[in-house]
NUVOLUM-329891 format. One record per atom (N, C-alpha, C): residue in one letter; x, y, z. Coordinates in steps of 0.1 Angstrom, whole numbers, plus 2048, in hexadecimal, padded with zeros to 3 digits. Example, Ala and Ser with C-alpha at 12.3 -4.5 7.8 and 13.67 -1.06 7.14 Angstrom:
A8847C784E A87B7D384E A8847DF84E S8807EA847 S8897F5847 S88180084F 
//
This chain:
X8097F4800 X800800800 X80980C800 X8068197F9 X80B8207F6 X80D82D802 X81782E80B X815839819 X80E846810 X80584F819 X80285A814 X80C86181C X80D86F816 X81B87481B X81088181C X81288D828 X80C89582B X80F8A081F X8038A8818 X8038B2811 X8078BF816 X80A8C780C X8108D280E X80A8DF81A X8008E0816 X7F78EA822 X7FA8E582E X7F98D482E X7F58CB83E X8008D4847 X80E8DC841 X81C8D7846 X8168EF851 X80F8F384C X80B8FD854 X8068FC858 X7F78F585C X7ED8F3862 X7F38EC86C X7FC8E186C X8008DC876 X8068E4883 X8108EE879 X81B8F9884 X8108FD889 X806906880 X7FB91188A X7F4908896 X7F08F9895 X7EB8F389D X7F58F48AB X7FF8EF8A8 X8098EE8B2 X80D8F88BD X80C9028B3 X8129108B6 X80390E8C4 X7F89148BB X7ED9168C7 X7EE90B8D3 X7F29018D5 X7EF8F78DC X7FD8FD8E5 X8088FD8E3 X8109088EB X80C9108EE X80591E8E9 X8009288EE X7FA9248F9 X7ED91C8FB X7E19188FE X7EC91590B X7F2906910 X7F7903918 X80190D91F X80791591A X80E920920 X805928928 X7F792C923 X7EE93792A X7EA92D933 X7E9920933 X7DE91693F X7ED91B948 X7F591A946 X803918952 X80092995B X7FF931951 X7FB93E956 X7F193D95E X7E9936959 X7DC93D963 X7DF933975 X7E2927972 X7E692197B X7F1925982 X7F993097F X80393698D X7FF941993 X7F6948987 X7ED95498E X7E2952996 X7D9948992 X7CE94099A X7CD93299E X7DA92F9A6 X7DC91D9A8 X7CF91E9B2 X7D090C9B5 X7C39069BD X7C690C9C7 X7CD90E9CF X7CF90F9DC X7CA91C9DE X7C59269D4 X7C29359D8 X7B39339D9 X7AC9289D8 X79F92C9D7 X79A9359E6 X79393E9E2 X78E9489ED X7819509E7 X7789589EF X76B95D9F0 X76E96B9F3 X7659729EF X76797F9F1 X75A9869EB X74F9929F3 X7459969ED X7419A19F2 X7399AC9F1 X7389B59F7 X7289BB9FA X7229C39FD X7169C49FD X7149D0A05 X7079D89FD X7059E6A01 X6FC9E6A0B X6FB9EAA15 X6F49ECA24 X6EF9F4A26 X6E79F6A2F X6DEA01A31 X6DFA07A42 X6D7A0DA44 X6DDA16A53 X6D9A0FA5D X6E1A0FA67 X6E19FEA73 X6E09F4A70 X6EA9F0A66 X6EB9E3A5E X6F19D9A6B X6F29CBA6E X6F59C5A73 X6FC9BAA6E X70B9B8A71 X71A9B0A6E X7199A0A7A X718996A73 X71A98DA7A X728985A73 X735985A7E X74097DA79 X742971A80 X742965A7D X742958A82 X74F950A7C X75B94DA84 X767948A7D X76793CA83 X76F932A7E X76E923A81 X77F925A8A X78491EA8E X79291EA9E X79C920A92 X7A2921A99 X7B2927A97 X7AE934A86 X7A3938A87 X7A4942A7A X7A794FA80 X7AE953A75 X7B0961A74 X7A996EA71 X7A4979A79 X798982A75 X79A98EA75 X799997A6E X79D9A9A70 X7919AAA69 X7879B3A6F X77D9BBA6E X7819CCA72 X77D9D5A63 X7809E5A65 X7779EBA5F X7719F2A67 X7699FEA68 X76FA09A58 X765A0CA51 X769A15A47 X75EA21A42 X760A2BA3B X756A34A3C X74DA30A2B X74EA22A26 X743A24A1A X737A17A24 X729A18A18 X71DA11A1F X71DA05A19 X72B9FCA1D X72B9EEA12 X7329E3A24 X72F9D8A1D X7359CBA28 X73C9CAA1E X74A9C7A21 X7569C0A14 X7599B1A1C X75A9AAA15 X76199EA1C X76C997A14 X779992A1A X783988A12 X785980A17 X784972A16 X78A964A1B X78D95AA11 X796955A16 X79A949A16 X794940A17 X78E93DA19 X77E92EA20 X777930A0F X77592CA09 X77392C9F9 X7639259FE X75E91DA09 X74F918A0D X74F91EA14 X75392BA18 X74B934A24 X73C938A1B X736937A2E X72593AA28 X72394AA2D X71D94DA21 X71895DA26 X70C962A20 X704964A2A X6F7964A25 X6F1978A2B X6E9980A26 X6E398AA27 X6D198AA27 X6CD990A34 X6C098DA32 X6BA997A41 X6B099DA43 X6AA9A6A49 X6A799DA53 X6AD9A3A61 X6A799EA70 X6A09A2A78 X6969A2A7F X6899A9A83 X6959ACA95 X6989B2A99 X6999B4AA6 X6909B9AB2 X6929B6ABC X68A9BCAC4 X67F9B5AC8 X67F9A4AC6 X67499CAC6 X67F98EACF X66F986AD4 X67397EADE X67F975AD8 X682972ACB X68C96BAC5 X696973AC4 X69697DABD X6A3988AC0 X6A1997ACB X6A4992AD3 X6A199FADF X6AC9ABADB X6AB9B4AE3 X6B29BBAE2 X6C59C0AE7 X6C69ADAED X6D39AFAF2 X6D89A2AF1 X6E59A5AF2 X6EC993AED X6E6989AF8 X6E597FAFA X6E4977B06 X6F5970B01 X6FA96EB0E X708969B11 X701957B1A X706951B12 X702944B1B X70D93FB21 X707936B2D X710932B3A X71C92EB31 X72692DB33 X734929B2F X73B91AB3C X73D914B36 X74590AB3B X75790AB3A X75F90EB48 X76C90FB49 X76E907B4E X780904B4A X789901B56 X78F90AB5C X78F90CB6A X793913B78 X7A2910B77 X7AD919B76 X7BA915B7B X7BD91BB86 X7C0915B91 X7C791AB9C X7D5923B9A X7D492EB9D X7E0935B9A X7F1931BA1 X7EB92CBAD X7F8923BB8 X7FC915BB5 X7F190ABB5 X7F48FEBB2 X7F08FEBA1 X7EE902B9C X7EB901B8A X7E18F5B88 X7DB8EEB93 X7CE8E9B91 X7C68EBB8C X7BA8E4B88 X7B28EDB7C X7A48E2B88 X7988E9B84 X78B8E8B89 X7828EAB7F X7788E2B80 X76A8E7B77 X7658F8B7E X75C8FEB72 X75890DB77 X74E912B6C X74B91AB70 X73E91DB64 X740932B64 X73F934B59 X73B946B5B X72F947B59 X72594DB60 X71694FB5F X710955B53 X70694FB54 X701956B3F X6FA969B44 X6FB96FB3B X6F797CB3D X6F4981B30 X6E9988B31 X6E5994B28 X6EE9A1B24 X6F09A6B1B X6F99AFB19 X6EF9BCB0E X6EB9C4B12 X6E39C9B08 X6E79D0AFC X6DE9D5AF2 X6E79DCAE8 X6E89ECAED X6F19F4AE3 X6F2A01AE7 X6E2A09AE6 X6DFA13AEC X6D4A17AED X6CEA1DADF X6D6A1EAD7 X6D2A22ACB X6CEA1AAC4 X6CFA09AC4 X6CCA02ABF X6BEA04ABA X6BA9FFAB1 X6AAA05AB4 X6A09F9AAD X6939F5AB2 X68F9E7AB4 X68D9E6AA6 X6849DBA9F X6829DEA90 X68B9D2A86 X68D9D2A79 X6929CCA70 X69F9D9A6D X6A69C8A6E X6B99CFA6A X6BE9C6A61 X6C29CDA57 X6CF9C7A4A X6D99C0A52 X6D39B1A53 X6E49AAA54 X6E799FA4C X6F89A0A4D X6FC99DA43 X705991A4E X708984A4C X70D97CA56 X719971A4E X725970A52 X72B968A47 X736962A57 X731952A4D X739945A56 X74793FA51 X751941A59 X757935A50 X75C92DA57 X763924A54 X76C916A58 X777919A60 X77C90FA65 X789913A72 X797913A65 X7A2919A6D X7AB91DA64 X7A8923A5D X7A0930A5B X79F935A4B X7A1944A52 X7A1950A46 X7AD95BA4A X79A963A43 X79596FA46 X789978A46 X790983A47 X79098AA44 X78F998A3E X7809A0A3F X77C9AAA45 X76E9AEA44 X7709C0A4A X76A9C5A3E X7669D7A3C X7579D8A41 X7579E1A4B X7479E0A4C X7469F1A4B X7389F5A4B X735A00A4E X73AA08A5B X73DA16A5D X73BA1AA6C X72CA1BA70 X720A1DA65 X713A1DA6F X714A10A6D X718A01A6E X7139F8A77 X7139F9A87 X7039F4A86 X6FE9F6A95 X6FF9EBA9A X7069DCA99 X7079D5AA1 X70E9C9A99 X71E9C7A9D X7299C0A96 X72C9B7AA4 X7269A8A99 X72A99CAA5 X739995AA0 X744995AA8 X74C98EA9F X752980AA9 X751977AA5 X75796AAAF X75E960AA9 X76795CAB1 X76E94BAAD X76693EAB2 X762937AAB X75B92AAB0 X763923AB3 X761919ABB X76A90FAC3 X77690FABF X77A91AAC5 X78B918ACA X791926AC8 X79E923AC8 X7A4932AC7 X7A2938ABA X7A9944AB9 X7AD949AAE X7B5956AAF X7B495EAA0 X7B9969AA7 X7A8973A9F X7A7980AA9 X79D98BAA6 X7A4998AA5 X7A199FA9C X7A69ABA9D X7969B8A98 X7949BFA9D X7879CCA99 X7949D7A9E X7939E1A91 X79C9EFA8E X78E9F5A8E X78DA01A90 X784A11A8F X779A0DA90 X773A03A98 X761A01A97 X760A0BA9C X75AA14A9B X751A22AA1 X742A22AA4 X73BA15AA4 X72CA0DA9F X722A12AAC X720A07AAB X714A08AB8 X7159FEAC4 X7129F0ABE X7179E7ACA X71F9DDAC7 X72E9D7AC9 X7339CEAC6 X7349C3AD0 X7359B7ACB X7379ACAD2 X73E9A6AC8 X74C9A4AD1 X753998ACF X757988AD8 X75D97DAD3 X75A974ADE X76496BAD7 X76F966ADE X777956ADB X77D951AE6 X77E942AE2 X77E938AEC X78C939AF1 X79593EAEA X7A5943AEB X7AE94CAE0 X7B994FAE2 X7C3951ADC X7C4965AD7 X7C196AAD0 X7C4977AD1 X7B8981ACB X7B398AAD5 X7A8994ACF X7AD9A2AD2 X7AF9A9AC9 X7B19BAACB X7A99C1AC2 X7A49CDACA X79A9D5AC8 X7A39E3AC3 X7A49E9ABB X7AE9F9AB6 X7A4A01AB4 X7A5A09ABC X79AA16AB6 X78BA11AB8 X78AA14ABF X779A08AC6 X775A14ACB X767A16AC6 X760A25ACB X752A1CAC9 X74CA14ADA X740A11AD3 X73AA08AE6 X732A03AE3 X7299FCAED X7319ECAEE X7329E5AF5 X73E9DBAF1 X73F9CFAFD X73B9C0AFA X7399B6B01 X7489AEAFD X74E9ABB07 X75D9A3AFC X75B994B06 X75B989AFD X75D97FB0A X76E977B03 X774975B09 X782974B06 X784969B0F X78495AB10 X78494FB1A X79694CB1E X79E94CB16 X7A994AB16 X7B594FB0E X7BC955B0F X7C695BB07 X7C796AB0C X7C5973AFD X7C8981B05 X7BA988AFC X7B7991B02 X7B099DB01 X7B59AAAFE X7B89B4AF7 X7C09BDAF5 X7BA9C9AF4 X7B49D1AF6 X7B19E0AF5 X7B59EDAF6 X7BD9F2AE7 X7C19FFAE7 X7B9A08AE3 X7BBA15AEA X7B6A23AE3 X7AAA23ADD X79EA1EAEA X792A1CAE7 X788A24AEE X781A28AE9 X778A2CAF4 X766A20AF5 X761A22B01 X750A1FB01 X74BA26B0B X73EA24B07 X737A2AB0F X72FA1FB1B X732A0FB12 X72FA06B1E X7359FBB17 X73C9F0B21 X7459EBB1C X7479DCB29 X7449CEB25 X7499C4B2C X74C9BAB28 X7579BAB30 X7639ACB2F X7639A4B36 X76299AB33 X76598BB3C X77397EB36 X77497EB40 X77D970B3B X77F962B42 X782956B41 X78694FB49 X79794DB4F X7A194CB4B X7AE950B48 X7B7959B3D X7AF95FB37 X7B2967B2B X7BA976B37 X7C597DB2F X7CA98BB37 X7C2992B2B X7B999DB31 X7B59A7B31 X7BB9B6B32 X7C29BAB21 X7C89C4B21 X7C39D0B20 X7BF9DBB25 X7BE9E6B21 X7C99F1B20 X7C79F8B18 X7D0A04B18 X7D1A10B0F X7D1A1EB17 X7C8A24B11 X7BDA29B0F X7B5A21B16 X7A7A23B10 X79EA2DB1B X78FA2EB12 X786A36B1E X77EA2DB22 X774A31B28 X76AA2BB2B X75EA2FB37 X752A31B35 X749A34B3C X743A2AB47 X73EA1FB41 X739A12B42 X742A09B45 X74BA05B4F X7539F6B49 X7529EEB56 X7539E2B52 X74F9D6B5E X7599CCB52 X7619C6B5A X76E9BBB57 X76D9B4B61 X76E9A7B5E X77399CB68 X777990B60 X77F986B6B X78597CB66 X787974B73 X789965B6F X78795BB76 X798955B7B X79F959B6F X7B1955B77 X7BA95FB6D X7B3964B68 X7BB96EB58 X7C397FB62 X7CB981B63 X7CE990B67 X7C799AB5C X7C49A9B61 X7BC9B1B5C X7C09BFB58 X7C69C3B50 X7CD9CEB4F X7C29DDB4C X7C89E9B51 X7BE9F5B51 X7C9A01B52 X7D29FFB40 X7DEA08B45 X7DBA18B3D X7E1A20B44 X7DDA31B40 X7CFA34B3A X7C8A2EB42 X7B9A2DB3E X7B0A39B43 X7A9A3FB42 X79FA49B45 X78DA43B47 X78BA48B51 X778A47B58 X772A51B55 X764A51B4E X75EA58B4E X750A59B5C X74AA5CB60 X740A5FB6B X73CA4EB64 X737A45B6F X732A38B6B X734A2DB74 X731A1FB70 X737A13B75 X744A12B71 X74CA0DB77 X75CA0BB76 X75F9FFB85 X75E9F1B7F X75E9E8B89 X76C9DDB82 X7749D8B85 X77E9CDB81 X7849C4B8B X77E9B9B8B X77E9ACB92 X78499FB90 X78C995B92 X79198DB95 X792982B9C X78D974B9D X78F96CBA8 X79D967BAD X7A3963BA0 X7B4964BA3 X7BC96CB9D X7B8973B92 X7C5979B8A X7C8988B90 X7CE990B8C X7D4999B8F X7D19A4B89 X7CE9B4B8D X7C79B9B8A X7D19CAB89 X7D39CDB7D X7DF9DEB7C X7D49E9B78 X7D79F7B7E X7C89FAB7E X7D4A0BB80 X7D8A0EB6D X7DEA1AB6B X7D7A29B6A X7D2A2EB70 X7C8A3AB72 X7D2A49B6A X7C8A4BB5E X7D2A55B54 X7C7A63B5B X7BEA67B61 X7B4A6EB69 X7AFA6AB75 X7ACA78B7A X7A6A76B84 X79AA6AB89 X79DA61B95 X791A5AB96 X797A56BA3 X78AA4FBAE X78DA4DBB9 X78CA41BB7 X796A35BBC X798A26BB9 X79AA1FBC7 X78FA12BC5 X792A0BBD2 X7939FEBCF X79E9FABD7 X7A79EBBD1 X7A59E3BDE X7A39D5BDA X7A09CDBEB X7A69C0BE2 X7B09BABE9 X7AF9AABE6 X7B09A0BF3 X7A7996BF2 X7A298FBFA X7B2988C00 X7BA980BF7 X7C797CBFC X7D4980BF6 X7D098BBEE X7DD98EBE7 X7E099DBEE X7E99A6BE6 X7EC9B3BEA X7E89C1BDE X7E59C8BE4 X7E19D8BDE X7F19DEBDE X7F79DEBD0 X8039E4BD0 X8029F4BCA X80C9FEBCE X806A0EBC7 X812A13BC7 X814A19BBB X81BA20BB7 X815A2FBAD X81CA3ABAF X818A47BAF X81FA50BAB X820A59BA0 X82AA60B9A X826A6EBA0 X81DA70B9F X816A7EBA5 X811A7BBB8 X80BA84BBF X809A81BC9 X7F9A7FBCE X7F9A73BD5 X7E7A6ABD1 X7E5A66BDB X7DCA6CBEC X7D9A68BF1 X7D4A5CBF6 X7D9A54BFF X7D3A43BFE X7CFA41C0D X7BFA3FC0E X7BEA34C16 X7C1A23C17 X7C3A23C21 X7C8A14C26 X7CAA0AC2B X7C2A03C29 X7BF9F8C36 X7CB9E9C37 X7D49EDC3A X7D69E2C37 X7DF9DEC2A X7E69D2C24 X7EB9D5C18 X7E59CDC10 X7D69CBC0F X7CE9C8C05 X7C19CEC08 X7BC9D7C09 X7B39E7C0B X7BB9F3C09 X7BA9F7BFC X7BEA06BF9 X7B6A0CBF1 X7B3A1ABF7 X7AAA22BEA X7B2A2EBEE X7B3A32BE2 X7C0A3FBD7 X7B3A4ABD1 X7B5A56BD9 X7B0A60BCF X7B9A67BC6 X7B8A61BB6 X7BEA64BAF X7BFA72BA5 X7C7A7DBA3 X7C8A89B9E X7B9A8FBA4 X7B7A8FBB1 X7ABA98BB4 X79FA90BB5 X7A2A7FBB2 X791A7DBB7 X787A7ABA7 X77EA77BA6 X776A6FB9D X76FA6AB9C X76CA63B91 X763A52B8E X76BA4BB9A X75EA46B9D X765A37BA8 X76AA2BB9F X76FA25BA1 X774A1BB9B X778A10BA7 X776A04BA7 X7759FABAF X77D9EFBA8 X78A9E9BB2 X7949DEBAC X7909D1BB7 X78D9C6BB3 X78B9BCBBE X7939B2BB8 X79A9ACBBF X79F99DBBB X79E991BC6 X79D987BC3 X79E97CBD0 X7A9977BD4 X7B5975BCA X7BD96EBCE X7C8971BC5 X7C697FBC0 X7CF985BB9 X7D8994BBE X7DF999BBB X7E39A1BBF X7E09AEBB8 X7DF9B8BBB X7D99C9BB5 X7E49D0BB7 X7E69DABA8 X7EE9E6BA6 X7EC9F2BA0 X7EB9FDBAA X7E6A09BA3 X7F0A0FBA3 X7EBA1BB9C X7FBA26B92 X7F4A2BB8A X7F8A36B89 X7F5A3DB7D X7FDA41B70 X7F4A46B68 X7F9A3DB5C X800A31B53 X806A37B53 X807A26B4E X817A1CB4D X815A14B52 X820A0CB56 X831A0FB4D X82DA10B40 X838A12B33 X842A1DB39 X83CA25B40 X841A35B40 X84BA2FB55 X84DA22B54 X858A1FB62 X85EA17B5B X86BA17B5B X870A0CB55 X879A00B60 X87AA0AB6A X87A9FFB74 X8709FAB7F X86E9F0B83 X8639F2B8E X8659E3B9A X85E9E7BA2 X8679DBBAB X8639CFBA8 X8689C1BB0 X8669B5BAA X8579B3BA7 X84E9B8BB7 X8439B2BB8 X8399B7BAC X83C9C3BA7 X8319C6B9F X8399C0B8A X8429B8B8F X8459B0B7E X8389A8B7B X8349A1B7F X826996B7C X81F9A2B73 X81D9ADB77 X80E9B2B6F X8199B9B65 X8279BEB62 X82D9C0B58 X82C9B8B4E X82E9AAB56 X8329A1B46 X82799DB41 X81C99AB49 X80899CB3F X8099A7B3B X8099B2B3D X80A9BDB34 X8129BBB25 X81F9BAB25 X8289BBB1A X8299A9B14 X8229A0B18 X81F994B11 X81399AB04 X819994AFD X80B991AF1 X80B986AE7 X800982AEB X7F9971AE3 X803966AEA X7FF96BAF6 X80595BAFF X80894FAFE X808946B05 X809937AFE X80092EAF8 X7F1936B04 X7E792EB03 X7DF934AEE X7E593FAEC X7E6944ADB X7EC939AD2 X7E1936AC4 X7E9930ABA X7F293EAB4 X7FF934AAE X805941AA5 X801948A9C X807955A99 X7FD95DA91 X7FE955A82 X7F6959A80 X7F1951A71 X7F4954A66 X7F9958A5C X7FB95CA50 X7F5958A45 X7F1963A3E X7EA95EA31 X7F1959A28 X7EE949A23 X7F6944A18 X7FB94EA0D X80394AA03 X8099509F4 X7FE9539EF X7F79489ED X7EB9469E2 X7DF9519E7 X7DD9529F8 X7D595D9F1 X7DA9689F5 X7E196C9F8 X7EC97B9F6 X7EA97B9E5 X7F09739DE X7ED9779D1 X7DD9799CA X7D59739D0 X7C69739CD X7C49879D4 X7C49869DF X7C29969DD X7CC9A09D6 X7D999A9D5 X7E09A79CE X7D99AB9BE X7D19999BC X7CA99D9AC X7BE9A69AF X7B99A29B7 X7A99B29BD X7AF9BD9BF X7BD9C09BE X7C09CD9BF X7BF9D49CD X7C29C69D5 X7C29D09E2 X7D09CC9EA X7D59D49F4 X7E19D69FB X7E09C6A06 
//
């Protein structure tokens, strides 16, 4: 049989074939280093209306930064590529949604601060209401879930009137920059939550790890923890009630407005830095009331665990109790001594610790989606 031998045209048709079939495979290579598997992520945005309501729900060890911005959009970016995020009008102000968070009982373990024993313990459930401006009725909320290990990104409005943000079972890390809102609640089981620029009504439940609060102000404001240290610093406050179960509780160069001002402890340890005038009274049941004074601050004294300091002329009352911890007042704030004696090191080094042991490490956003937002054109 006679071979057919390929005709003349066949011998360009072929090149052009080839040629494209390179092209073609070259651009699949392209699109796969600019958009490999590993970058799949979610991201969406949505226009709001006035007292919109933000619900953030992260799965353990995820990473969250929530910031306050002046346009009327929710922006979101993750990494969780099956995060659920749903939008839909909630009637408030009714026996299913009242007008204030309910906090349910919590189940701890107790550590003994001397023998490091641990005990069963419970923190009591409580109502927390919203800020008074809340107002009863249907609110725009927008609510987005995702999975543990995954990295959230979230822009909300400043008129959101009520931003819930939490870690589900287990640690993580939390961060909220400039909420200026109405009422926030945040809440995790451990590991790291800081609040920057917080101008608002504000429930924090923090069980273990750290609590951080700079250069915030409220007008009503409570903290609980089970061993978690409780930072403040900086801040104002009208309304505040803190306590904790074995966590120390920091209150450094802080300012009172006329109000409640209570901070309590059963074991941990309680620094209580007065940047204004206010009259403060410190009692611990087995520990000691330590004071130190850069200016001159009359002190009654009972004793060296009963002391009350009228501080720069007197004030907000302000009340420090501990049971089995020890109390230190001073004004301003600790940073500004750079030496101080042995006894008062313990509340230095909770002070200048951050994301303790009981913290996973901070997290980092993979390559993949670092490059996924650098293609959205954002920093």
């Amino acid at each position: 049989m006679t071979p057919v031998t390929p005709r003349r045209y066949d011998r360009p048709v072929a090149a052009v074939r080839d040629a494209l079939r390179r092209a073609a495979a070259g651009f699949a290579l392209l699109l796969g280093f600019l958009h490999p598997a590993a970058a799949s992520a979610a991201s969406g945005a949505f226009l709001m209306g006035d007292q919109n309501v933000v619900q953030v729900l992260a799965g353990a060890r995820s990473q969250v930064t929530i910031k306050a911005w002046d346009r009327p959009n929710v922006q979101f970016d993750t990494d969780d590529e099956s995060a659920q995020v749903t939008r839909r009008p909630i009637t408030f102000g009714t026996v299913q949604t009242p007008l204030a968070i309910p906090i349910p009982l919590q189940n701890i373990a107790v550590r003994d601060p001397f023998t490091g024993a641990t005990t069963r313990g419970t923190l009591p459930p409580e109502d927390f209401p919203y800020a008074s401006d809340f107002r009863a009725g249907v609110h725009d909320t927008v609510r987005i879930v995702t999975a543990a290990d995954s990295h959230l990104t979230v822009m909300v409005p400043a008129s959101t009137a009520l931003l819930v943000a939490r870690i589900r079972n287990g640690a993580g890390l939390l961060e909220i920059d400039d909420y200026h809102g109405g009422t926030l609640f945040v809440g995790s089981g451990g590991g790291q939550t800081q609040l920057n620029d917080v101008m608002s009504t504000t429930f924090a439940q923090q069980m273990n790890g750290r609590l951080e609060v700079y250069d915030s102000s409220f007008d009503r404001i409570r903290a609980r923890s089970n061993n978690a240290v409780i930072d403040f610093e900086h801040d104002r406050a009208r309304q505040i009630e803190v306590t904790s179960v074995s966590g120390n509780i920091i209150y450094d160069n802080g300012t009172f407005d006329p109000g409640l001002a209570r901070f309590e402890s059963a074991n941990g340890s309680i620094g209580l830095g007065v940047a204004t005038g206010a009259q403060v009274a410190a009692r611990s049941t087995d520990g000691h009331v330590y004071s130190m004074w850069d200016r001159r601050t009359p002190l009654a004294q009972q004793g060296d665990s009963d002391v009350s300091a009228t501080v720069d002329g007197g004030g907000p009352v302000v009340n420090a109790l501990s049971g089995r911890g020890n109390i230190y007042l001073y004004d301003g704030t600790l940073a500004s001594r750079p030496v101080l004696p042995p006894e008062w090191r313990p509340i230095r080094q909770a002070q200048v610790q951050r994301a303790g042991p009981s913290a996973p490490p901070r997290l980092q956003e993979p390559n993949a989606f670092e490059r996924f937002r650098a293609l959205r054109g954002r920093n």
